[in-house]
PDB file of the backbone (N, CA, C, O) and the ligand in Angstrom, with CONECT records:
HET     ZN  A 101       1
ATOM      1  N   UNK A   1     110.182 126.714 106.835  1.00  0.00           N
ATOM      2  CA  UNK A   1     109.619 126.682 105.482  1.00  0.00           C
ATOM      3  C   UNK A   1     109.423 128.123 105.075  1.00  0.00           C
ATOM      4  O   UNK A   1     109.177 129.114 105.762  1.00  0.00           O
ATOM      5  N   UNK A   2     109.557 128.009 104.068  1.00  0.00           N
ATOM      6  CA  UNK A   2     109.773 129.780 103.542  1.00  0.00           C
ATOM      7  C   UNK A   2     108.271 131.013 103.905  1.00  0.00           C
ATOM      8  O   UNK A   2     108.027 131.995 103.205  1.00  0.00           O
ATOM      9  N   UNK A   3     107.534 130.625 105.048  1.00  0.00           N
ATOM     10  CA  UNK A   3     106.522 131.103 105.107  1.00  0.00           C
ATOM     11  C   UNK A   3     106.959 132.492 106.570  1.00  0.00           C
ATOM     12  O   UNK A   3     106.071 132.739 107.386  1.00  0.00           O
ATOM     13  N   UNK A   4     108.025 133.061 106.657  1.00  0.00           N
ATOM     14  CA  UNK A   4     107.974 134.544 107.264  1.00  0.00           C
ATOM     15  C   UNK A   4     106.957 135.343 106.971  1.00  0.00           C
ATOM     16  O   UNK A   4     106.270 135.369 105.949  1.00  0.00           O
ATOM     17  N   UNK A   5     106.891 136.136 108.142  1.00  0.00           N
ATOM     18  CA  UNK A   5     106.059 137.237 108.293  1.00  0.00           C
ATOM     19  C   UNK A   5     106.470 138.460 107.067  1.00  0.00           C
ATOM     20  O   UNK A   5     107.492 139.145 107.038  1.00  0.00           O
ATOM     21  N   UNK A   6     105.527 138.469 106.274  1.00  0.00           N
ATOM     22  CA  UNK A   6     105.763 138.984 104.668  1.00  0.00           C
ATOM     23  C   UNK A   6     105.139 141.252 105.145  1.00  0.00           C
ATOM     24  O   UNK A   6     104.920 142.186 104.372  1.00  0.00           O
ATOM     25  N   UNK A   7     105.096 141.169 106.788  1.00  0.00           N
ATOM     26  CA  UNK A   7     105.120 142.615 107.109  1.00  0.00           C
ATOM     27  C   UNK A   7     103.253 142.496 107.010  1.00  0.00           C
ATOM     28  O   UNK A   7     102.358 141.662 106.874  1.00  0.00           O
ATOM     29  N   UNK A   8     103.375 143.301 107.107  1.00  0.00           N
ATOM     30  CA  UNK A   8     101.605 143.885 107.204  1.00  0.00           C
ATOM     31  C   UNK A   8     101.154 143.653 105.474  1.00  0.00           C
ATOM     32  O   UNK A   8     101.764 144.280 104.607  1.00  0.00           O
ATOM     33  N   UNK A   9     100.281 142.904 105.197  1.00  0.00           N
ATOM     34  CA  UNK A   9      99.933 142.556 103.835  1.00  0.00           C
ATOM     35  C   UNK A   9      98.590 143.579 103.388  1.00  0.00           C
ATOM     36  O   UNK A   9      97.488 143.577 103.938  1.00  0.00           O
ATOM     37  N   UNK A  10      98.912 144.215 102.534  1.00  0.00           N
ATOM     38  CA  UNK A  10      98.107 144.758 101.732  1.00  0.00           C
ATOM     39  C   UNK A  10      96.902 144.007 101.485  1.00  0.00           C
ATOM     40  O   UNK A  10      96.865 142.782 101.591  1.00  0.00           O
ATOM     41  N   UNK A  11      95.838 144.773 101.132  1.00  0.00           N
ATOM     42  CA  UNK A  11      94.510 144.401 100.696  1.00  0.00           C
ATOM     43  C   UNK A  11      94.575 143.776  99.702  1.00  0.00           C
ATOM     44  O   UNK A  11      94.909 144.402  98.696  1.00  0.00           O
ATOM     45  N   UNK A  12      94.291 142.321  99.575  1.00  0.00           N
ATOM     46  CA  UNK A  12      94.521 141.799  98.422  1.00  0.00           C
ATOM     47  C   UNK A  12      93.192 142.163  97.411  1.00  0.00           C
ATOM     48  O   UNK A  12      92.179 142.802  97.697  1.00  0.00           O
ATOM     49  N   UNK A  13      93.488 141.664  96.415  1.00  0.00           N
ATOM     50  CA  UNK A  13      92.122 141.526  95.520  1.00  0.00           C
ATOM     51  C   UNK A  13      91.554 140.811  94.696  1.00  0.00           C
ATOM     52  O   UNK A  13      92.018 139.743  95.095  1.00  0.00           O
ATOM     53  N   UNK A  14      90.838 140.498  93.753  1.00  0.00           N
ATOM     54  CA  UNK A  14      90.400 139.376  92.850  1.00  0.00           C
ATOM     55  C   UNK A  14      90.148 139.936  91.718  1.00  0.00           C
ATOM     56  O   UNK A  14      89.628 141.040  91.876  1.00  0.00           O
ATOM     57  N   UNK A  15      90.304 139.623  90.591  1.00  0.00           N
ATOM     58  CA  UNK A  15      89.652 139.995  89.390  1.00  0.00           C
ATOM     59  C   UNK A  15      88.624 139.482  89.090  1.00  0.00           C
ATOM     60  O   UNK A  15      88.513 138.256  89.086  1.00  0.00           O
ATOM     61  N   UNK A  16      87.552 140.360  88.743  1.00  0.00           N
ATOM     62  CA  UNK A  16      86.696 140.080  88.265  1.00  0.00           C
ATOM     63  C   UNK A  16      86.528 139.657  87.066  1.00  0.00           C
ATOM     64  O   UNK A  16      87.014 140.144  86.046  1.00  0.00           O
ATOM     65  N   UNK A  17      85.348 138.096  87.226  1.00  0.00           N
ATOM     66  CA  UNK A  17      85.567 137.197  86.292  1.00  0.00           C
ATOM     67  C   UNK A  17      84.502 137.959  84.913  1.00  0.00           C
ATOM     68  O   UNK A  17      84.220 137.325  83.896  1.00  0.00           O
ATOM     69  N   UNK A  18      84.025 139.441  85.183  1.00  0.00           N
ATOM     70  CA  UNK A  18      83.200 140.057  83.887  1.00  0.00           C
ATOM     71  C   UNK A  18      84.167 141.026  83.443  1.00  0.00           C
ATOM     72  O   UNK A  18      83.848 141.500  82.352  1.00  0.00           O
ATOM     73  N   UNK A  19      85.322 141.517  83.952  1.00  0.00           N
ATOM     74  CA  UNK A  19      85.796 142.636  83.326  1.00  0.00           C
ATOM     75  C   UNK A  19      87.118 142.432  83.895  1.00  0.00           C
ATOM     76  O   UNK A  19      87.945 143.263  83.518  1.00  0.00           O
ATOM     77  N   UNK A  20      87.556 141.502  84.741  1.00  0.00           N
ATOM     78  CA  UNK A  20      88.836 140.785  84.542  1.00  0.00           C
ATOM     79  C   UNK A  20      89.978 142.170  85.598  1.00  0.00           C
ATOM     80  O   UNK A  20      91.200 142.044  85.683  1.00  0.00           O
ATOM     81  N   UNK A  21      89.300 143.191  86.168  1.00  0.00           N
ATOM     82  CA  UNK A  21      89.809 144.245  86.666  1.00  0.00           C
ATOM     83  C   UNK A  21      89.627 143.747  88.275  1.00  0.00           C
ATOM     84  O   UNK A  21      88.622 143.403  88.898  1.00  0.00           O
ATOM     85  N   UNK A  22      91.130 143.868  88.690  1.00  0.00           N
ATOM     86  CA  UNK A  22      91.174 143.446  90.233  1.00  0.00           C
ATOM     87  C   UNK A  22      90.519 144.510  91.051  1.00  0.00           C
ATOM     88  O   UNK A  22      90.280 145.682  90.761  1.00  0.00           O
ATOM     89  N   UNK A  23      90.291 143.847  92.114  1.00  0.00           N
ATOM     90  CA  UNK A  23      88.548 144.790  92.812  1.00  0.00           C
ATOM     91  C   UNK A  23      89.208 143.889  94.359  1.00  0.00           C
ATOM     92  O   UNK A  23      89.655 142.768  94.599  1.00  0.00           O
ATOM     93  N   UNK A  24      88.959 145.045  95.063  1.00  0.00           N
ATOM     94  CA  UNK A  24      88.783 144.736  96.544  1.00  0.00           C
ATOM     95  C   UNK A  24      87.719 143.857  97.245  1.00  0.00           C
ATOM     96  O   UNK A  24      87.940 143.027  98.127  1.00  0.00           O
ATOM     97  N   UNK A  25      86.446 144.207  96.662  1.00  0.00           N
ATOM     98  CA  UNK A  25      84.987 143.851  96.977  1.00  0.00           C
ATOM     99  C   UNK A  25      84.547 143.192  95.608  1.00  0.00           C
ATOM    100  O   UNK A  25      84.189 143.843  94.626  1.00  0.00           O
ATOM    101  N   UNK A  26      84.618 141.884  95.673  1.00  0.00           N
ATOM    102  CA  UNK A  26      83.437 141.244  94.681  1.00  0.00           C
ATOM    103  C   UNK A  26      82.085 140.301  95.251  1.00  0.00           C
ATOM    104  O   UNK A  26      82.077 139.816  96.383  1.00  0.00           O
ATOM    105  N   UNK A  27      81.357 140.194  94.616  1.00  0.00           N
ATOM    106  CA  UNK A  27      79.902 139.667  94.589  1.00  0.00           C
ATOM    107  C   UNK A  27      80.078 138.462  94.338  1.00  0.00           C
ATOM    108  O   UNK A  27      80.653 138.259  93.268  1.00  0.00           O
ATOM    109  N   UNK A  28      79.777 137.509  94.969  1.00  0.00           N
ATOM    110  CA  UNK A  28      79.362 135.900  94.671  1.00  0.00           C
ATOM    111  C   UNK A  28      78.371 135.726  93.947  1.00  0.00           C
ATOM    112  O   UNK A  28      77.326 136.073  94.497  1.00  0.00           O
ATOM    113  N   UNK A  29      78.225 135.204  92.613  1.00  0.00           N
ATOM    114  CA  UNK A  29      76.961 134.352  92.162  1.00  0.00           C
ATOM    115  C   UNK A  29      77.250 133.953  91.455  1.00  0.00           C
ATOM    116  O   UNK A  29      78.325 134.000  90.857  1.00  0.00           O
ATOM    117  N   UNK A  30      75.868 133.137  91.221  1.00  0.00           N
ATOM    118  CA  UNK A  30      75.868 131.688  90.403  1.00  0.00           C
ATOM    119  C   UNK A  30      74.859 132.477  89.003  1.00  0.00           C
ATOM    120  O   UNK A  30      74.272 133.559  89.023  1.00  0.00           O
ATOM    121  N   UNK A  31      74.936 131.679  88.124  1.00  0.00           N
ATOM    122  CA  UNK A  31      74.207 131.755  87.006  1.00  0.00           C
ATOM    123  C   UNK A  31      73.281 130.684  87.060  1.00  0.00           C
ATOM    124  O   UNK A  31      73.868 129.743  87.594  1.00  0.00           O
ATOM    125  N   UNK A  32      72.079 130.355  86.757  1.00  0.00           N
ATOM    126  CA  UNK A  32      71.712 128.857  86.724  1.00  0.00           C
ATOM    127  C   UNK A  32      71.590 128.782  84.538  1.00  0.00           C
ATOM    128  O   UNK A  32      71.341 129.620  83.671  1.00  0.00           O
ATOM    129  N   UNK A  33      71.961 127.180  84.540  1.00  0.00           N
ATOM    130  CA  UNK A  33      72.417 125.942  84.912  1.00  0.00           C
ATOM    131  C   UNK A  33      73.480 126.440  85.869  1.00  0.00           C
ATOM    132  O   UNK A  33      74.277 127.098  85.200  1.00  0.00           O
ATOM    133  N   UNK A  34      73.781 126.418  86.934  1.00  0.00           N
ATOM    134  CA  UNK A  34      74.978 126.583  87.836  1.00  0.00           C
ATOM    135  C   UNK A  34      76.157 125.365  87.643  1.00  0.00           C
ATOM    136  O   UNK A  34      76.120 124.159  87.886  1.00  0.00           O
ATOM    137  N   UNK A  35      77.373 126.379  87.015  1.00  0.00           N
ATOM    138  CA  UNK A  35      78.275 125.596  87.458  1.00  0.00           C
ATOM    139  C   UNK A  35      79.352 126.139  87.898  1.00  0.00           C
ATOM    140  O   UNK A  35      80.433 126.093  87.311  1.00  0.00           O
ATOM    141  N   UNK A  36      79.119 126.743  89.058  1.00  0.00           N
ATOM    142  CA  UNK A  36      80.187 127.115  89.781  1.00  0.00           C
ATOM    143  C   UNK A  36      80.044 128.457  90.216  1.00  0.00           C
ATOM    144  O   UNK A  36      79.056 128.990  89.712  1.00  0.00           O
ATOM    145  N   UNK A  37      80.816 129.323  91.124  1.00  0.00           N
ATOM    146  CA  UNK A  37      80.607 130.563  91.637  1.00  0.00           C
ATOM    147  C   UNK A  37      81.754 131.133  90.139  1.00  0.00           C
ATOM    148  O   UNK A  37      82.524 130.634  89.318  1.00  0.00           O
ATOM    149  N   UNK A  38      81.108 132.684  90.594  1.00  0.00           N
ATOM    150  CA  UNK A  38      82.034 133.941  89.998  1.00  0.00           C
ATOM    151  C   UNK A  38      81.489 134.735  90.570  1.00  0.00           C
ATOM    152  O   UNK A  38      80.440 134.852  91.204  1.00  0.00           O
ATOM    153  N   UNK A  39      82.600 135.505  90.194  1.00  0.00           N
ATOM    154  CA  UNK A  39      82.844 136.875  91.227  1.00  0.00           C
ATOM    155  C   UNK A  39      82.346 138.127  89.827  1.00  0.00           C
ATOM    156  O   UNK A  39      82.246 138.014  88.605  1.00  0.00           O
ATOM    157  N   UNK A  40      82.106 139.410  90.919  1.00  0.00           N
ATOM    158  CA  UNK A  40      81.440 140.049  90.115  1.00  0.00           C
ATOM    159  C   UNK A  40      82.076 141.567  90.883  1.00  0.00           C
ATOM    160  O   UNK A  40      81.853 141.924  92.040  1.00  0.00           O
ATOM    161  N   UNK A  41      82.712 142.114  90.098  1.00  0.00           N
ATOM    162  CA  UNK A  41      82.860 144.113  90.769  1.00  0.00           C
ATOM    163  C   UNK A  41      81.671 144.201  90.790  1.00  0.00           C
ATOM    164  O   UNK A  41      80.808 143.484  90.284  1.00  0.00           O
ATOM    165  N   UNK A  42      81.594 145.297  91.516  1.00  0.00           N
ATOM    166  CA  UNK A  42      80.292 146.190  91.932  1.00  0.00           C
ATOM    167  C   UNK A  42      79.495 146.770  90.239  1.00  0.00           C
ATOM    168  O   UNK A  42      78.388 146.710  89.705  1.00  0.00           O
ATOM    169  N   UNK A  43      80.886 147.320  89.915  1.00  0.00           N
ATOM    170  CA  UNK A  43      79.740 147.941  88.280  1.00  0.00           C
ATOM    171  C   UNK A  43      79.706 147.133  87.532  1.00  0.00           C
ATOM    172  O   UNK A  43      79.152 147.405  86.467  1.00  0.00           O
ATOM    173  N   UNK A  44      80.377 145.511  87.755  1.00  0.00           N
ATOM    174  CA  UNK A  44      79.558 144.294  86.800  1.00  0.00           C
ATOM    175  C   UNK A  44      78.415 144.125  87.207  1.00  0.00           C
ATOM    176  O   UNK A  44      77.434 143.976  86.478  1.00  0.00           O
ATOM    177  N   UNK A  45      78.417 144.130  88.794  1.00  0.00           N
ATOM    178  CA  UNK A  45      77.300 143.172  89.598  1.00  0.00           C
ATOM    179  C   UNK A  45      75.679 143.236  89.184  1.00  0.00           C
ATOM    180  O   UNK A  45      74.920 142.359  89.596  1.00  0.00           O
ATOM    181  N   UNK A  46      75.109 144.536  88.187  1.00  0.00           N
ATOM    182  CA  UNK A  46      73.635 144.933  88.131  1.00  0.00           C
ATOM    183  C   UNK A  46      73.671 144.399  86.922  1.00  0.00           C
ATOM    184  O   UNK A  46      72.518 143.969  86.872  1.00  0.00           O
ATOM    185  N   UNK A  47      74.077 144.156  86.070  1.00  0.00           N
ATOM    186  CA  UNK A  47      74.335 143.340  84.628  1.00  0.00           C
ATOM    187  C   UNK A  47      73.869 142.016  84.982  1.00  0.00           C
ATOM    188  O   UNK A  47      72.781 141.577  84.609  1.00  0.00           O
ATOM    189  N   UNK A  48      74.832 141.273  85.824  1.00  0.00           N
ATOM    190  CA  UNK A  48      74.885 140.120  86.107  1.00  0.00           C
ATOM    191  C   UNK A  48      73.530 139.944  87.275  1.00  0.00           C
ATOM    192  O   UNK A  48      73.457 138.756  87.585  1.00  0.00           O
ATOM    193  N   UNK A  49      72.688 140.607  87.840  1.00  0.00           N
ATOM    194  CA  UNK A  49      71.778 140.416  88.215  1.00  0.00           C
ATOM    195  C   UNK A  49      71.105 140.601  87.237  1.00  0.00           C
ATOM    196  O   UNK A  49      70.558 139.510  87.395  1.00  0.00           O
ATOM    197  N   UNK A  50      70.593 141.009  86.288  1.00  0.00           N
ATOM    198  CA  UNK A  50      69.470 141.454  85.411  1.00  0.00           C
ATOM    199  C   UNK A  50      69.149 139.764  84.497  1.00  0.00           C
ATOM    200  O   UNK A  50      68.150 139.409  83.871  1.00  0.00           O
ATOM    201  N   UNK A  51      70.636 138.924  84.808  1.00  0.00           N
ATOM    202  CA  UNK A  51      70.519 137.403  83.925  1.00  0.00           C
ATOM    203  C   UNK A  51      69.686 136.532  84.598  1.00  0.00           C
ATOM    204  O   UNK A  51      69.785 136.461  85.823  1.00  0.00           O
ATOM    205  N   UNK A  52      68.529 135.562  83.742  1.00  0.00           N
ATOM    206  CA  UNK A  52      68.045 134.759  84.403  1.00  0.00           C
ATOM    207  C   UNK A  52      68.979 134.083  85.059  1.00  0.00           C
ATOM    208  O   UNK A  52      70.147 133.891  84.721  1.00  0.00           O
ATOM    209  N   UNK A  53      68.124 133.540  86.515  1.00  0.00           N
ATOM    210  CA  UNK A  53      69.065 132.483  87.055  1.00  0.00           C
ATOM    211  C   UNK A  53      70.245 132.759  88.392  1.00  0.00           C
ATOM    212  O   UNK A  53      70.891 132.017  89.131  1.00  0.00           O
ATOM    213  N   UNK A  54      70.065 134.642  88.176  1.00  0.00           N
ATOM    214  CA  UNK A  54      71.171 134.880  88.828  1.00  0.00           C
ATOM    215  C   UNK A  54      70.862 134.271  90.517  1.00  0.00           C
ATOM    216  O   UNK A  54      69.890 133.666  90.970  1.00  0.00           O
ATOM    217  N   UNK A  55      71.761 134.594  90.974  1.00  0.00           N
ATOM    218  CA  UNK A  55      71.789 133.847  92.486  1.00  0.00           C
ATOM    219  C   UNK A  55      73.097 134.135  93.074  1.00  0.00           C
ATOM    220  O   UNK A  55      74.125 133.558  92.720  1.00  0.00           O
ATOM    221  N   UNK A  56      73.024 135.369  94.311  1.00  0.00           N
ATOM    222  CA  UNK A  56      73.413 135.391  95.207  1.00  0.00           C
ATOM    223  C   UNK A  56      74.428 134.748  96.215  1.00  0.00           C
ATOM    224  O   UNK A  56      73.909 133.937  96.981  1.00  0.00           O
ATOM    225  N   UNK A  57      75.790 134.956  96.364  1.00  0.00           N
ATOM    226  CA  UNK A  57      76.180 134.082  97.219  1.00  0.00           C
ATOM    227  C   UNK A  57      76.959 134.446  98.289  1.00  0.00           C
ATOM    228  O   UNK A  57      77.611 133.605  98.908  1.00  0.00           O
ATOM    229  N   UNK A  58      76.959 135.773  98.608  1.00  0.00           N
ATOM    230  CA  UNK A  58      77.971 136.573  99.690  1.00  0.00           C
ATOM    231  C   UNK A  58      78.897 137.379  98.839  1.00  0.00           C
ATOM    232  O   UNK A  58      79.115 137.352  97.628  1.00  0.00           O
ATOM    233  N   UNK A  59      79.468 138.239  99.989  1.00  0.00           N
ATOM    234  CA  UNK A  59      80.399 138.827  99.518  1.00  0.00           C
ATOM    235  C   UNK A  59      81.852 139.112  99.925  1.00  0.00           C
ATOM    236  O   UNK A  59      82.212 139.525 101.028  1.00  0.00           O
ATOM    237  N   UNK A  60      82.755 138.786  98.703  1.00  0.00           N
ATOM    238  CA  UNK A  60      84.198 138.311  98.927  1.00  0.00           C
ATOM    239  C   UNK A  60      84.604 140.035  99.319  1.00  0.00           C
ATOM    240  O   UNK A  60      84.088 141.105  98.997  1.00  0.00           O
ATOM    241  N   UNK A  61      85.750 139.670 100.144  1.00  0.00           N
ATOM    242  CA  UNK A  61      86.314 141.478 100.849  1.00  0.00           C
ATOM    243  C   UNK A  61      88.149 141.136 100.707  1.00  0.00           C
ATOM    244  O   UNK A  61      88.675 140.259 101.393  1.00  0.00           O
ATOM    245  N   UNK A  62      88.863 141.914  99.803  1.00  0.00           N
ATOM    246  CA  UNK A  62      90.135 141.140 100.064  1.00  0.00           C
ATOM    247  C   UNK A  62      90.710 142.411 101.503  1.00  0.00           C
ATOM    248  O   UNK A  62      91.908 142.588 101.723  1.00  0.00           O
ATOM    249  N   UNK A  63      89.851 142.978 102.127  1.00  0.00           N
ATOM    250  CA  UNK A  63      90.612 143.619 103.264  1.00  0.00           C
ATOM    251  C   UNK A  63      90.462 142.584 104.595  1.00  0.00           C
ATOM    252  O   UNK A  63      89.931 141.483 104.746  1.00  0.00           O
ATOM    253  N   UNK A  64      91.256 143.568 105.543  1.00  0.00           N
ATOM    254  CA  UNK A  64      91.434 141.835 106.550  1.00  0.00           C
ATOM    255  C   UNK A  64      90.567 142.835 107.981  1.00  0.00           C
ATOM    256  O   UNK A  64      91.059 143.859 108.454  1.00  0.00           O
ATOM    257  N   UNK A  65      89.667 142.419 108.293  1.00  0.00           N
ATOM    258  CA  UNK A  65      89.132 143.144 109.734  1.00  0.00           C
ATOM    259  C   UNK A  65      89.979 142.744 110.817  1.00  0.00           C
ATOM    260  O   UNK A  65      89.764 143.161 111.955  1.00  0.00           O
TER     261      UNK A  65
HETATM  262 ZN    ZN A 101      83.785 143.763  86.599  1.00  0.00          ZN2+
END
């Protein structure tokens, strides 16, 4: 099935769902009414804490240990 070894894979990343800019390291949280996780860059992440409700949920790493 077409799944070969694609070589040593780069750090992937995610865009962040406040500024839509792919980021290595994003922030998990919820907003309450919670419906659902988003991800947050680091210079979204103090914004998005300052909102009622915010909430914590780990943190996404697209590097591979
Ligand atoms: Zn951002």
């Amino acid at each position: 099935m077409g799944s070969a070894a694609a070589g040593r894979q780069a750090v992937k990343t995610k865009p962040c769902d406040c500024c839509a800019q792919p980021v290595t390291v994003a922030y998990r949280f919820q907003l309450a009414p919670a419906k659902g996780w988003r991800f947050a860059c680091p210079a979204c992440l103090p914004a998005e804490q300052a909102k009622p409700g915010y909430r914590y949920g780990g943190t996404w790493k697209g590097s591979r240990h």
